[in-house]
C-alpha positions, 0 to 999 in steps of 0.5 A, spaced: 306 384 241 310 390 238 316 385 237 312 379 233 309 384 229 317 386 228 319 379 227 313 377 223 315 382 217 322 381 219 322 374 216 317 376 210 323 380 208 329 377 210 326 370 206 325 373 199 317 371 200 316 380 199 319 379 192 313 375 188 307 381 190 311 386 188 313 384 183 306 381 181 304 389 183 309 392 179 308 389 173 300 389 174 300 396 174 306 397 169 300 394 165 295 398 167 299 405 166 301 403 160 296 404 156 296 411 156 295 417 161 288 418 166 285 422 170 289 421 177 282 420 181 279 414 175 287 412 174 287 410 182 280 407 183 282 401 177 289 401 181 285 399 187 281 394 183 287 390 181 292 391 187 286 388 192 287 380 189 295 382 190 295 385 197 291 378 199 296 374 196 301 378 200 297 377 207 297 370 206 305 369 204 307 373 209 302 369 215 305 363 211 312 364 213 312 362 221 312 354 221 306 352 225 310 351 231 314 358 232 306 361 231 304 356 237 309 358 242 307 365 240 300 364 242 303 361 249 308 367 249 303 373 248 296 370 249 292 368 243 289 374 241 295 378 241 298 373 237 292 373 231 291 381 231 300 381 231 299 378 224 293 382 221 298 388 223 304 386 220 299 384 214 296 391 214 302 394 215 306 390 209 300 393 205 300 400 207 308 400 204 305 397 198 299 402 197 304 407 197 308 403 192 302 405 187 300 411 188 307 413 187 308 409 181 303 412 176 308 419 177 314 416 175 311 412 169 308 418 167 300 413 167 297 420 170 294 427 167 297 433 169 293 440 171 290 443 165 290 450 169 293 453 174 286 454 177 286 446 175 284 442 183 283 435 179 290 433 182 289 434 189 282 430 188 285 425 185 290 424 191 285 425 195 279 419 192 286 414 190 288 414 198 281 413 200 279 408 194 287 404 197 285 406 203 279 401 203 282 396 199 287 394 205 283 392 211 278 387 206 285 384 202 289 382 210 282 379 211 281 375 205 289 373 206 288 372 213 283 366 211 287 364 205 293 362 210 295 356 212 293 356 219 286 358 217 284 352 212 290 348 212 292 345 206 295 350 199 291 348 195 284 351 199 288 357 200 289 359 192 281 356 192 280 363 197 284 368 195 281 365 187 273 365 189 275 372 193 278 376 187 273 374 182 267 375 186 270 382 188 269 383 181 263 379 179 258 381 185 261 388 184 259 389 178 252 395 176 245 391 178 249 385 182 244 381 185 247 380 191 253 386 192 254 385 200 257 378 198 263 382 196 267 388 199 265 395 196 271 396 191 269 396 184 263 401 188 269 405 190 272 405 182 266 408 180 266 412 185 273 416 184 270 416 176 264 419 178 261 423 183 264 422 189 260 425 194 261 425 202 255 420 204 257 416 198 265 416 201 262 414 208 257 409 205 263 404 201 268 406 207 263 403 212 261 397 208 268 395 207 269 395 214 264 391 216 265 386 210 273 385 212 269 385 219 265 379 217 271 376 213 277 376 219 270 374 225 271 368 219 278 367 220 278 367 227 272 361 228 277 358 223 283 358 228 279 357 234 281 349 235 288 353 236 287 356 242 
């Protein structure tokens, strides 16, 4: 299963189709951090607000690239399961790179607030709550991409129509006194979170909540995909 997670990120990169997220996130949190400096912990929990849409629509390209029949001979090489799980691994592992991407990227742009004293821990808490807020983004974009993809509903046209409902409603059922917040995964929860009090329980709280969304959302995928094998 190793090697199609090699091969699969291997065709993501070798046919250019890694160029247009990043760039799309790049120039997204150029946009971001151009406003001028923040706090670590407040800058990364919006930066985990906008990147979940981008690293949705890298999932979905990335499952896109392998044309159907060499995914149907995978499903026959590997097994089924191994051959699904093989694509949200290599979507995880893509996303991964790109959230290093962003937590890096403030930094060399100087979009981030320095320490005010020596005795100043704003730093290292703010590296600590941006990686958790990246961190639970992740596993909710590979799902929403993984049923944009084309093996999921088919047609392009469905695909864009998912990822769009998916984006917008992160943020519409995500906001304060939303009357149904379970519909979306915990990130604009976890973007107040980093700006205010992030307490432990309120960590593992969001951090279970994303997981069992994201849960919900590839159990999805997988029914989708269930007339393939």
């Amino acid at each position: 299963m190793s090697a199609l997670v090699r091969m699969r990120l291997a065709g993501f990169l070798r046919t250019g189709r890694a160029l247009a997220p990043l760039l799309a996130g790049l120039i997204t949190l150029g946009t971001l951090y151009g406003g001028g400096r923040a706090q670590p912990a407040e800058a990364y929990g919006v930066s985990a607000v906008v990147l979940f849409p981008v690293l949705a629509w890298q999932t979905k390209i990335l499952l896109d690239v392998e044309p159907d029949v060499q995914r149907r001979l995978a499903q026959v090489t590997v097994g089924v399961a191994r051959e699904r799980l093989a694509g949200l691994l290599a979507a995880a592992g893509a996303a991964l790179v790109t959230v290093a991407v962003a937590l890096l990227f403030p930094w060399l742009v100087g979009g981030v607030s320095g320490p005010v004293d020596p005795g100043d821990r704003s730093i290292p808490v703010g590296l600590a709550l941006g990686l958790w807020a990246h961190l639970l983004v992740v596993p909710a974009a590979v799902a929403l991409g993984a049923l944009a993809s084309r093996a999921s509903v088919g047609g392009a046209g469905y695909g864009v129509a998912v990822l769009a409902l998916g984006g917008v409603g992160a943020v519409v059922f995500g906001l304060t006194g939303s009357v149904a917040p379970w519909l979306a995964p915990p990130i604009m929860a976890a973007a107040r979170t980093t700006a205010g009090d992030a307490a432990a329980l309120t960590l593992l709280g969001l951090s279970g909540w994303a997981l069992a969304w994201s849960a919900a959302v590839v159990g999805g995928y997988l029914w989708r995909r269930r007339a393939e094998g």
